[in-house]
C-alpha positions as protocol buffer text, in pm:
chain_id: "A"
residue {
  index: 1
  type: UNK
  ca { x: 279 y: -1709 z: -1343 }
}
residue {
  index: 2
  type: UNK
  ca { x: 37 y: -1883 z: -1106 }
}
residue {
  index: 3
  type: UNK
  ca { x: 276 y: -1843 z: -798 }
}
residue {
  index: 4
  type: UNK
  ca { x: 314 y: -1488 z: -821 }
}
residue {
  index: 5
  type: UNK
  ca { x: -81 y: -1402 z: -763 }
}
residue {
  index: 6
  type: UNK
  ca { x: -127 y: -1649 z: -472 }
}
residue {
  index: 7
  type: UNK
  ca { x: 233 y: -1544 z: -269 }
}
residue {
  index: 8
  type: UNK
  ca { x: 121 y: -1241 z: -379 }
}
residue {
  index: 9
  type: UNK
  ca { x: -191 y: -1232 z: -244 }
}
residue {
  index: 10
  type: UNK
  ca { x: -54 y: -1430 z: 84 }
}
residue {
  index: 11
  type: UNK
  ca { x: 190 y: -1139 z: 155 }
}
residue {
  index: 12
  type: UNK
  ca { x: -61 y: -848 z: 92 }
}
residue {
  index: 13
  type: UNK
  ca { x: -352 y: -1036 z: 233 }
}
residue {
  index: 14
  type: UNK
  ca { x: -149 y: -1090 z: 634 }
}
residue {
  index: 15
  type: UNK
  ca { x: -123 y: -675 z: 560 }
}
residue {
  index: 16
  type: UNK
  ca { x: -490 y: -647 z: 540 }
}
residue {
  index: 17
  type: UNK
  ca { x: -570 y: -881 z: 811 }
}
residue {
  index: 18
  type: UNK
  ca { x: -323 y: -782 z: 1080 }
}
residue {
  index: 19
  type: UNK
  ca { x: -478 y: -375 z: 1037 }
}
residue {
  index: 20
  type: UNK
  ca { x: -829 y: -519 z: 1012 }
}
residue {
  index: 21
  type: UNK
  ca { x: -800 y: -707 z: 1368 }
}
residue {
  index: 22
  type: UNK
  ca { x: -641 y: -392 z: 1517 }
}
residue {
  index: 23
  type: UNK
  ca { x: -962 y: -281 z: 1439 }
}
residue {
  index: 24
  type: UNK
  ca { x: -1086 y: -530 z: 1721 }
}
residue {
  index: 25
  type: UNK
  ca { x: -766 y: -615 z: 1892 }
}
residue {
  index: 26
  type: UNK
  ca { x: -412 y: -578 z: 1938 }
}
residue {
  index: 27
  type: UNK
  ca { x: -167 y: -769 z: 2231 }
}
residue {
  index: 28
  type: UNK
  ca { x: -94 y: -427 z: 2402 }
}
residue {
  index: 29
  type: UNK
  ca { x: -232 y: -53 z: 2373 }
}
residue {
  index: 30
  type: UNK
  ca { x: -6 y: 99 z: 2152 }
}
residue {
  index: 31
  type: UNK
  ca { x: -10 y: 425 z: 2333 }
}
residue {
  index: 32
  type: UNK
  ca { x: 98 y: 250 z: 2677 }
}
residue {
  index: 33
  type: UNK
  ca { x: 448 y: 354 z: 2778 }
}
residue {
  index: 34
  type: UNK
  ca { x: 657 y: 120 z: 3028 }
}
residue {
  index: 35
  type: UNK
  ca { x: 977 y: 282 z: 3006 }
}
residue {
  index: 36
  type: UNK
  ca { x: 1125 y: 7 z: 3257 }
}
residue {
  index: 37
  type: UNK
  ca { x: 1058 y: -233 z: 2963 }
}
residue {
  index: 38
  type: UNK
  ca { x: 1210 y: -67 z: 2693 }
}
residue {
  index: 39
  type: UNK
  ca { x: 1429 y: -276 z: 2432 }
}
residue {
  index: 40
  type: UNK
  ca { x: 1272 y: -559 z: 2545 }
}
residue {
  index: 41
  type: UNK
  ca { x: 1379 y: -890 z: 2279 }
}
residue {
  index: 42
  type: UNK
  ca { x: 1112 y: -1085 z: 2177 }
}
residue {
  index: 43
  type: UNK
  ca { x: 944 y: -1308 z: 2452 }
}
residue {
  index: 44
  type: UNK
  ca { x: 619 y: -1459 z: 2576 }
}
residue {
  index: 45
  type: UNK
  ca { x: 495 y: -1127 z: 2670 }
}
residue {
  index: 46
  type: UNK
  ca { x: 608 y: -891 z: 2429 }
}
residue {
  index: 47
  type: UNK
  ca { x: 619 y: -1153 z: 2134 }
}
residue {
  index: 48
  type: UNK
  ca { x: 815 y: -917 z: 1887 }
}
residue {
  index: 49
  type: UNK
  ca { x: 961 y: -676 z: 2158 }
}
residue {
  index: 50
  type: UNK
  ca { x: 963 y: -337 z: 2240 }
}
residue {
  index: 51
  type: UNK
  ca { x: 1065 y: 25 z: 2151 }
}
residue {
  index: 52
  type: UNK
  ca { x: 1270 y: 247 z: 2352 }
}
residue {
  index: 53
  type: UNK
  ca { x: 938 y: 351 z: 2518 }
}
residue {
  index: 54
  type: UNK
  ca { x: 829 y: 17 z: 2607 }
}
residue {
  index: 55
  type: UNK
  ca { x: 555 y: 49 z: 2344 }
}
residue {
  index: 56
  type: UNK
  ca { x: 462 y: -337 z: 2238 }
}
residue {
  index: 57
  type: UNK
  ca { x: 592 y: -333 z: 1868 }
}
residue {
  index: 58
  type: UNK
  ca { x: 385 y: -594 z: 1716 }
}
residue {
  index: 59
  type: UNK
  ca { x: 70 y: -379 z: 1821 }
}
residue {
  index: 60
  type: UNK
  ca { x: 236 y: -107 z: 1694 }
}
residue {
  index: 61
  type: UNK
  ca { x: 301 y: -237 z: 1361 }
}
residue {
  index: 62
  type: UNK
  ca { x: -50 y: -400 z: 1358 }
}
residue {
  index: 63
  type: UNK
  ca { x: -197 y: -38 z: 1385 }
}
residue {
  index: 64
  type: UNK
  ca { x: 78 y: 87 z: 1151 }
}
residue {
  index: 65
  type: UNK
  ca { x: -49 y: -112 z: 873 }
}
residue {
  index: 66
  type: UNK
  ca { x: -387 y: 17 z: 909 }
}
residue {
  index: 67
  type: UNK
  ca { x: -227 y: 334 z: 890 }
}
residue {
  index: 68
  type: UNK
  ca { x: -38 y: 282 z: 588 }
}
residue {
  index: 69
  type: UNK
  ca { x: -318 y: 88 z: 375 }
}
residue {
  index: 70
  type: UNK
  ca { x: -570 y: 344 z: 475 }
}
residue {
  index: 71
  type: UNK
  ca { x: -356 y: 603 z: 352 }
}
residue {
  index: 72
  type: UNK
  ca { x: -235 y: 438 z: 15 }
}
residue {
  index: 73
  type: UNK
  ca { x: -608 y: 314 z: -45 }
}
residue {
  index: 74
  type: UNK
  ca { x: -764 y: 712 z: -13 }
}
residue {
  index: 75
  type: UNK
  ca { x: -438 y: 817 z: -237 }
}
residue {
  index: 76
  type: UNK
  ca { x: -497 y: 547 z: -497 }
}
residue {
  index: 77
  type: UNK
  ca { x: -884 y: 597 z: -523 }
}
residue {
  index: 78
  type: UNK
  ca { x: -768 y: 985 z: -538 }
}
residue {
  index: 79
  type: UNK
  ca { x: -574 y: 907 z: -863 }
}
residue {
  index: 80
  type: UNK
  ca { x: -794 y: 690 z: -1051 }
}
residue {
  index: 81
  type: UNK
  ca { x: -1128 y: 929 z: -969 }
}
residue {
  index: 82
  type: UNK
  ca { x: -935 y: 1212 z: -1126 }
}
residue {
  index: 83
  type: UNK
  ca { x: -742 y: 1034 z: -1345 }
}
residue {
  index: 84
  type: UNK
  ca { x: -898 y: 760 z: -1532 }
}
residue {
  index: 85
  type: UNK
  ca { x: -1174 y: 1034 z: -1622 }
}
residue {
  index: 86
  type: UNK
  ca { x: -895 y: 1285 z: -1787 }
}
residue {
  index: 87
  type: UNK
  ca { x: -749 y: 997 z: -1944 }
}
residue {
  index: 88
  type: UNK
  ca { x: -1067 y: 899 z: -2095 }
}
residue {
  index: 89
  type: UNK
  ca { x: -1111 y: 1251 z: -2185 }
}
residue {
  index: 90
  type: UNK
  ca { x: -799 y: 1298 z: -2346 }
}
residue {
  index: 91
  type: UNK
  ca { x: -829 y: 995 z: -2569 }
}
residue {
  index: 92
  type: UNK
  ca { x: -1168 y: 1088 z: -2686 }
}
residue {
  index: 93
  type: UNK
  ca { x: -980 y: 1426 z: -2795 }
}
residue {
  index: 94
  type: UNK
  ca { x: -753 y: 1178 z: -3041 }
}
residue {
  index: 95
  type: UNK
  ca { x: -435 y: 1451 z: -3055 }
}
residue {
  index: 96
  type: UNK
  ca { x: -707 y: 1754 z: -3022 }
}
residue {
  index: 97
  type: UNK
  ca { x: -631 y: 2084 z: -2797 }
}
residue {
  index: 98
  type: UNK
  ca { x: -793 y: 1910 z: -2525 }
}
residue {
  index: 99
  type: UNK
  ca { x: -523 y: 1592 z: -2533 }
}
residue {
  index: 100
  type: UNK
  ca { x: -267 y: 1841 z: -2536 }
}
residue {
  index: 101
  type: UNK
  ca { x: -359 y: 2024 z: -2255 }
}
residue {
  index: 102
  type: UNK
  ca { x: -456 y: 1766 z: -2074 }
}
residue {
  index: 103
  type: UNK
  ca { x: -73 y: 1603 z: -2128 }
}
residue {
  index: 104
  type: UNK
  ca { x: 92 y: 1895 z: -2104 }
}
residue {
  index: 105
  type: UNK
  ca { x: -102 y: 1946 z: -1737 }
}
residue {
  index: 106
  type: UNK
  ca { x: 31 y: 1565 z: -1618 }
}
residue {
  index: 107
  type: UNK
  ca { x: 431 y: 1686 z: -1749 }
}
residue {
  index: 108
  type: UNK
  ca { x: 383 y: 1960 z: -1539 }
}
residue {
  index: 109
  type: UNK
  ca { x: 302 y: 1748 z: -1209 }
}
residue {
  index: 110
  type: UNK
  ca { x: 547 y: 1467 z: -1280 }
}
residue {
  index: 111
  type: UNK
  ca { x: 791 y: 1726 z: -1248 }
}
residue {
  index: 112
  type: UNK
  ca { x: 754 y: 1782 z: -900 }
}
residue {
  index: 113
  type: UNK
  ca { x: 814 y: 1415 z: -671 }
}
residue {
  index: 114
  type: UNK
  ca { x: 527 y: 1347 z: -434 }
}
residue {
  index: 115
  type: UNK
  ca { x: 760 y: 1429 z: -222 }
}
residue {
  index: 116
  type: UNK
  ca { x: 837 y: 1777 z: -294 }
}
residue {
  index: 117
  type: UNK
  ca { x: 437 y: 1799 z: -350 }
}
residue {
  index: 118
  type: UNK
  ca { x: 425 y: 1724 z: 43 }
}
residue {
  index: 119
  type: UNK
  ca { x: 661 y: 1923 z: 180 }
}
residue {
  index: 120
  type: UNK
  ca { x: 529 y: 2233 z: -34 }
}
residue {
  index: 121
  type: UNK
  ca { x: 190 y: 2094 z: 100 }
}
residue {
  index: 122
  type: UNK
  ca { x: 320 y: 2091 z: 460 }
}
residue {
  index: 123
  type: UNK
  ca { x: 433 y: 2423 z: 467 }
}
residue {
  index: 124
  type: UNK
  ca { x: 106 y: 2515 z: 401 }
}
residue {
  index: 125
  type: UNK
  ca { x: -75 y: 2321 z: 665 }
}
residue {
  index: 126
  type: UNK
  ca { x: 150 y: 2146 z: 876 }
}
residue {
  index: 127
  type: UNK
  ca { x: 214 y: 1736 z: 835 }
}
residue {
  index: 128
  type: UNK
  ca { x: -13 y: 1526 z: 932 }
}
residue {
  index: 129
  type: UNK
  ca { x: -193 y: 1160 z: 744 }
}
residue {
  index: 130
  type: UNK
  ca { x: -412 y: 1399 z: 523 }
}
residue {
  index: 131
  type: UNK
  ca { x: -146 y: 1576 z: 352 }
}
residue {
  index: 132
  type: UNK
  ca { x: 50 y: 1283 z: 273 }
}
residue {
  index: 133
  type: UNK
  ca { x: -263 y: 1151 z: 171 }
}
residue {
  index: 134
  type: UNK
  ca { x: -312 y: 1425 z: -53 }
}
residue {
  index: 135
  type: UNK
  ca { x: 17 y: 1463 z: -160 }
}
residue {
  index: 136
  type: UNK
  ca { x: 79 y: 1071 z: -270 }
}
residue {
  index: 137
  type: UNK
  ca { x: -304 y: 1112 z: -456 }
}
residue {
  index: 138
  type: UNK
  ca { x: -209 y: 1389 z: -636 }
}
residue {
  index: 139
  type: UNK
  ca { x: 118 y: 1256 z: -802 }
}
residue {
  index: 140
  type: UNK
  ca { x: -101 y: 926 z: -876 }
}
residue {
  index: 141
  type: UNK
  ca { x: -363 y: 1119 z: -1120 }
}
residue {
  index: 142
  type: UNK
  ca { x: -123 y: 1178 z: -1406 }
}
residue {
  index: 143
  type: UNK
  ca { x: -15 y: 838 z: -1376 }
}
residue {
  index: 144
  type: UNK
  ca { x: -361 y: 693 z: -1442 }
}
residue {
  index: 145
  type: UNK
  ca { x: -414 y: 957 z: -1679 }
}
residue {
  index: 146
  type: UNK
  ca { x: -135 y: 870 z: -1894 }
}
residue {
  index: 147
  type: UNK
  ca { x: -204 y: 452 z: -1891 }
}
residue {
  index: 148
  type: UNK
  ca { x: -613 y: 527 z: -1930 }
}
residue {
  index: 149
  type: UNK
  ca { x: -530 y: 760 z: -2240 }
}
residue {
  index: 150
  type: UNK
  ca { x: -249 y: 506 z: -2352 }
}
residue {
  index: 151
  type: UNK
  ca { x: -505 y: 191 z: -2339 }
}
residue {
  index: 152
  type: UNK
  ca { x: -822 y: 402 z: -2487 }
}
residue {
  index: 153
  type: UNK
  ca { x: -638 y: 533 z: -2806 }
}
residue {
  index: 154
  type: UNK
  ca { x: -565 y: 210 z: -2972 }
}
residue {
  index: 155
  type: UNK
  ca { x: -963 y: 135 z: -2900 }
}
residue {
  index: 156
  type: UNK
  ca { x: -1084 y: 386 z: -3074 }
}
residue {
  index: 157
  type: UNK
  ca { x: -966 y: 327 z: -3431 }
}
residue {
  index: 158
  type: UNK
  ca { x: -1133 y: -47 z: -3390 }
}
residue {
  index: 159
  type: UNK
  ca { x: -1383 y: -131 z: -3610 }
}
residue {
  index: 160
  type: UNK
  ca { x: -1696 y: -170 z: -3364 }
}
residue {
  index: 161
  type: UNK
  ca { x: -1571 y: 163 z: -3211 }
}
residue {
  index: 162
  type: UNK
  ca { x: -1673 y: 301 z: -3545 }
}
residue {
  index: 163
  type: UNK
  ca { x: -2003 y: 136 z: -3578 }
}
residue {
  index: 164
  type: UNK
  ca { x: -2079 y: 282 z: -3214 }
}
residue {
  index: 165
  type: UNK
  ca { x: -2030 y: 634 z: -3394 }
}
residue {
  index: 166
  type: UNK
  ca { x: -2230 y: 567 z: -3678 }
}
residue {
  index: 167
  type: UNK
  ca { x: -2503 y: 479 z: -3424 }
}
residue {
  index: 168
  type: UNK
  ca { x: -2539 y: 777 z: -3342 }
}
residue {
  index: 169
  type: UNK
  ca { x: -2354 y: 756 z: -2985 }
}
residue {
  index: 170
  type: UNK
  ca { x: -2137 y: 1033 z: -2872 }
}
residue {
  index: 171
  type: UNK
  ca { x: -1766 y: 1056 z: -2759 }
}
residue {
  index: 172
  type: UNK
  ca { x: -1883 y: 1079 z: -2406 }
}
residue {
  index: 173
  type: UNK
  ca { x: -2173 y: 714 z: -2427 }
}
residue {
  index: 174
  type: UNK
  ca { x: -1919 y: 556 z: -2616 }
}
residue {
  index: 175
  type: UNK
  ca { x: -1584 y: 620 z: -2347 }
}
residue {
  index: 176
  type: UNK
  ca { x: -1835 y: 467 z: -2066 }
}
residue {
  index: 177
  type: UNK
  ca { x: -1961 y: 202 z: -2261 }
}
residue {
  index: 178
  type: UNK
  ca { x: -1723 y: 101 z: -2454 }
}
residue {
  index: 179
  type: UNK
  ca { x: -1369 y: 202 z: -2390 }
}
residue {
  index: 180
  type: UNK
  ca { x: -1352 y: 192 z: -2006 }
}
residue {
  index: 181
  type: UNK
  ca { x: -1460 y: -146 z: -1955 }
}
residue {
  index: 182
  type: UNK
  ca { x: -1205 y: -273 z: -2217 }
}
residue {
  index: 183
  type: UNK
  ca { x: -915 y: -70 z: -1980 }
}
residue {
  index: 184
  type: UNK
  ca { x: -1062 y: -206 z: -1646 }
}
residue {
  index: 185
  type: UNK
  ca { x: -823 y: -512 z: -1650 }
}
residue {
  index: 186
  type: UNK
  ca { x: -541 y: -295 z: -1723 }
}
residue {
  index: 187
  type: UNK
  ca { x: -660 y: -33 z: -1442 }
}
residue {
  index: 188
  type: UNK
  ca { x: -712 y: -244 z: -1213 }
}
residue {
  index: 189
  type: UNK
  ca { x: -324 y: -379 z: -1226 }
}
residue {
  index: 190
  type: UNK
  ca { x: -168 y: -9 z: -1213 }
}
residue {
  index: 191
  type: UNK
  ca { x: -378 y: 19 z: -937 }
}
residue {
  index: 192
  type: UNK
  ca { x: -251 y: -260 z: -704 }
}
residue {
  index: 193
  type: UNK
  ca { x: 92 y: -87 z: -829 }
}
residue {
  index: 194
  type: UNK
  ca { x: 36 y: 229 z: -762 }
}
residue {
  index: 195
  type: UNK
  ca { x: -125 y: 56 z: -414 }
}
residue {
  index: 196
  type: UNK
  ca { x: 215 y: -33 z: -325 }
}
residue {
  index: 197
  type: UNK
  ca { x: 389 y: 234 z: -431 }
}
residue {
  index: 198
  type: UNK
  ca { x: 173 y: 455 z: -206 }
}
residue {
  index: 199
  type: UNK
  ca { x: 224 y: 229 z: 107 }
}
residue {
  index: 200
  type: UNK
  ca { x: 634 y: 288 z: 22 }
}
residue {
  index: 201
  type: UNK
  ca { x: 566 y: 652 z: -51 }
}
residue {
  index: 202
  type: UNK
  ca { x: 349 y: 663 z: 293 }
}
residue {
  index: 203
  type: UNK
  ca { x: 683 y: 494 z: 475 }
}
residue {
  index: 204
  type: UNK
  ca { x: 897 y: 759 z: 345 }
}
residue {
  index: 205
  type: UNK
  ca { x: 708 y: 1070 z: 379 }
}
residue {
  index: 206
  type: UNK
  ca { x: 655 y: 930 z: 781 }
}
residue {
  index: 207
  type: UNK
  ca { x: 1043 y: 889 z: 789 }
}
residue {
  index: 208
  type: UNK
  ca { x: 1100 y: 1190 z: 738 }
}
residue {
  index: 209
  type: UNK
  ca { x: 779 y: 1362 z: 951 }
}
residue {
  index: 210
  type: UNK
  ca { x: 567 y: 1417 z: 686 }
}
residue {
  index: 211
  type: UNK
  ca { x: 336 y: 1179 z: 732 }
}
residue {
  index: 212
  type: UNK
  ca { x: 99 y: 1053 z: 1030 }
}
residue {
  index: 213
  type: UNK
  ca { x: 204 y: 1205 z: 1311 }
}
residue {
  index: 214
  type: UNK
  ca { x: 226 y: 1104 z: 1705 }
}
residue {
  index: 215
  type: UNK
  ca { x: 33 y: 911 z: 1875 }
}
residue {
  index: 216
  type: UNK
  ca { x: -47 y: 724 z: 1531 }
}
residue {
  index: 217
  type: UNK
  ca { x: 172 y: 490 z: 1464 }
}
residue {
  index: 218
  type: UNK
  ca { x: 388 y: 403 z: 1140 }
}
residue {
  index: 219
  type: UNK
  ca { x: 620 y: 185 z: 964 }
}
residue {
  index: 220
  type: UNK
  ca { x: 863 y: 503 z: 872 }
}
residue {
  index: 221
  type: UNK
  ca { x: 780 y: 639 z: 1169 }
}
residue {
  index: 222
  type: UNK
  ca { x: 921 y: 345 z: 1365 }
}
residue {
  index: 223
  type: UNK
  ca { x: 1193 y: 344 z: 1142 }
}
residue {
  index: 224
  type: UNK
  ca { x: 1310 y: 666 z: 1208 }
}
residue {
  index: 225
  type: UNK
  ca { x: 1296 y: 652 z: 1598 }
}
residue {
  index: 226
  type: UNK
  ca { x: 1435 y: 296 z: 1563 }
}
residue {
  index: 227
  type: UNK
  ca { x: 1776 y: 380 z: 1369 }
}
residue {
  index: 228
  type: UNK
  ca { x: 1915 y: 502 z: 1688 }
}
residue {
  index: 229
  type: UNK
  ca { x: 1889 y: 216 z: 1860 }
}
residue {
  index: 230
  type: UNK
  ca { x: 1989 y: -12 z: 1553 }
}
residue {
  index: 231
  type: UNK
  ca { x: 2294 y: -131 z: 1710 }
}
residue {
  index: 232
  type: UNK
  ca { x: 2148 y: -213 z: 2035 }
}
residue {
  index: 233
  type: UNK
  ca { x: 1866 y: -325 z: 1981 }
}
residue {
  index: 234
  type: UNK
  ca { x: 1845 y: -448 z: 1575 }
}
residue {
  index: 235
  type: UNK
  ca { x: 1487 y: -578 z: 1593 }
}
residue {
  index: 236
  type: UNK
  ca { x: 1311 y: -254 z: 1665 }
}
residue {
  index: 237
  type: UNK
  ca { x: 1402 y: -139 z: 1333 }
}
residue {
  index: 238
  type: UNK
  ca { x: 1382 y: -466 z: 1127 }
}
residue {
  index: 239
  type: UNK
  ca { x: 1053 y: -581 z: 1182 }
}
residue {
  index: 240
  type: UNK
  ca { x: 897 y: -241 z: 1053 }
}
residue {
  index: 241
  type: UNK
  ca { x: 1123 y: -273 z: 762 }
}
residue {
  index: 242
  type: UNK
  ca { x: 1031 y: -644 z: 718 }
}
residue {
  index: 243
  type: UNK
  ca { x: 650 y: -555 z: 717 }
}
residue {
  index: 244
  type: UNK
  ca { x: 684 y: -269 z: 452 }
}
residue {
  index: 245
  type: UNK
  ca { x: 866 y: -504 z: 244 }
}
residue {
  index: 246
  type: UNK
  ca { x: 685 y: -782 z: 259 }
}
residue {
  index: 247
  type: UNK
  ca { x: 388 y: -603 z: 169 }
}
residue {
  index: 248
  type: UNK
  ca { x: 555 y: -410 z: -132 }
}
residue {
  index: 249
  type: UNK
  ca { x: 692 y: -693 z: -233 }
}
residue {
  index: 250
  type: UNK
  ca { x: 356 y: -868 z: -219 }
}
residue {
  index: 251
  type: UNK
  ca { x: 148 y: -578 z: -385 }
}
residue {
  index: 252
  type: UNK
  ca { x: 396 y: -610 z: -694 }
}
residue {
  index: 253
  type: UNK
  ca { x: 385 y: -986 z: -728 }
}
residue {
  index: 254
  type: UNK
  ca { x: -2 y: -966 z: -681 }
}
residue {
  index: 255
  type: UNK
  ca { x: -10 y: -688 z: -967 }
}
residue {
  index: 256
  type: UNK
  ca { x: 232 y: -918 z: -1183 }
}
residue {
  index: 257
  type: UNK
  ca { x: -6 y: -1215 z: -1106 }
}
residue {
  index: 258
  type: UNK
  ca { x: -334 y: -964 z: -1277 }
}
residue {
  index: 259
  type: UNK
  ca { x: -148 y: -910 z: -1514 }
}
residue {
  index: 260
  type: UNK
  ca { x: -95 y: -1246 z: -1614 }
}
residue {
  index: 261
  type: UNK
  ca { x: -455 y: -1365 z: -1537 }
}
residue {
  index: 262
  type: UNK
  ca { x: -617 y: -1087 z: -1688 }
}
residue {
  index: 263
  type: UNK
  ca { x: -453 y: -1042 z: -1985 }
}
residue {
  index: 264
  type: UNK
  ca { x: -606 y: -1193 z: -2322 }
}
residue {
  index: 265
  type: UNK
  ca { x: -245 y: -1175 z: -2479 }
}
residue {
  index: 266
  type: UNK
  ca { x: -47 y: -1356 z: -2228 }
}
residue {
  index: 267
  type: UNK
  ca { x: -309 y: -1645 z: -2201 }
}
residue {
  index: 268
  type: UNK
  ca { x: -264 y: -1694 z: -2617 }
}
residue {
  index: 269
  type: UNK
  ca { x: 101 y: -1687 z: -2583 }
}
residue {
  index: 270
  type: UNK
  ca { x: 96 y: -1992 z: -2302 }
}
residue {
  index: 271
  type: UNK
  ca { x: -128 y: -2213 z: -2498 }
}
């Protein structure tokens, strides 16, 4: 439906511009401490509060998004530049050794969480923004393997498909010309999925210090120092948890509202 897209868009869209004008400006420095402000409720000069080191929580959060959607943005763009090319691959391969390996390759990663992925990844080379980065990226190429494979196979037993082989054009001409532009629409909704997914999966790998570590701040970083405090002071932890919501929530209804403008199907089945 037509709602979905534009609160959709409204939700994720106050995501992108609250971390593009920390960029230029935020109400406090988030790295100032005023310890004799601490817990402060919202107010004039602290207009959603403080922590429980006087840090200024709405520029906090501002710089957390950027945090977040930088991170979920590399991860996504991780998974579709590895995977929408072994997808392709595998479909060309129709059932072939190369398919199965290919397959058999994204079993073996769904098997471990991205989760598990970054703490193995961790104890490697310590947490930090990278390795979540890496981490979430990873888990998202057999993801856009499998729906890039899954889209291209029914192409290639179409008719025009067939003419493109009897052309002369190879497996390789004929996935860039033909097939990948006919999964695009179908791409590009996994991806504001898998978009939101990675901001949730960036939350939870920061709640429990995997992620982006101090001085940067983060939503599940400010979760996790907040849940102390819950009690006392409720709002440090529910406006973090408010802002990852909100933009999850608007991610999904934006990749519902694709979905629904972008697919041929759905638009025959309305009129």
């Amino acid at each position: 439906m037509r709602w979905t897209l534009i609160l959709g868009g409204i939700l994720a869209g106050l995501a992108m511009l609250a971390a593009a004008l920390s960029f230029l400006w935020t109400p406090h420095d988030v790295g100032q401490m005023a310890v004799a402000s601490k817990l402060q409720p919202l107010s004039g000069t602290y207009w959603l509060g403080t922590d429980h080191f006087g840090r200024d929580i709405l520029s906090m959060v501002m710089v957390g998004a950027r945090t977040s959607i930088a991170v979920a943005v590399v991860a996504v763009g991780i998974g579709m530049g590895f995977g929408v090319p072994l997808g392709l691959l595998a479909a060309a391969g129709r059932g072939g050794w190369v398919d199965e390996v290919i397959m058999r390759g994204n079993d073996l990663i769904f098997a471990f969480p991205s989760l598990v992925i970054a703490i193995l990844i961790t104890a490697a080379f310590g947490p930090s923004a990278v390795n979540a980065i890496i981490a979430i990226g990873i888990f998202n190429i057999p993801v856009f393997a499998r729906v890039t494979r899954g889209a291209a196979m029914p192409i290639w037993t179409l008719d025009y498909i067939r003419a493109a082989q009897v052309a002369g054009k190879g497996r390789l001409r004929i996935s860039l010309e033909h097939i990948l532009p006919n999964t695009l629409n179908l791409l590009i909704v996994q991806g504001t999925i898998q978009f939101s997914l990675g901001i949730l999966a960036e939350a939870g790998l920061s709640y429990v210090g995997l992620g982006a570590q101090p001085p940067t701040p983060s939503w599940g970083r400010m979760l996790a120092e907040a849940q102390t405090f819950v009690t006392i002071a409720p709002h440090v932890a529910i406006i973090p948890g408010l802002c990852i919501f909100a933009t999850v929530l608007g991610l999904n209804l934006l990749g519902d509202g694709l979905r629904d403008a972008l697919d041929p199907r759905l638009k025959v089945m309305q009129a």
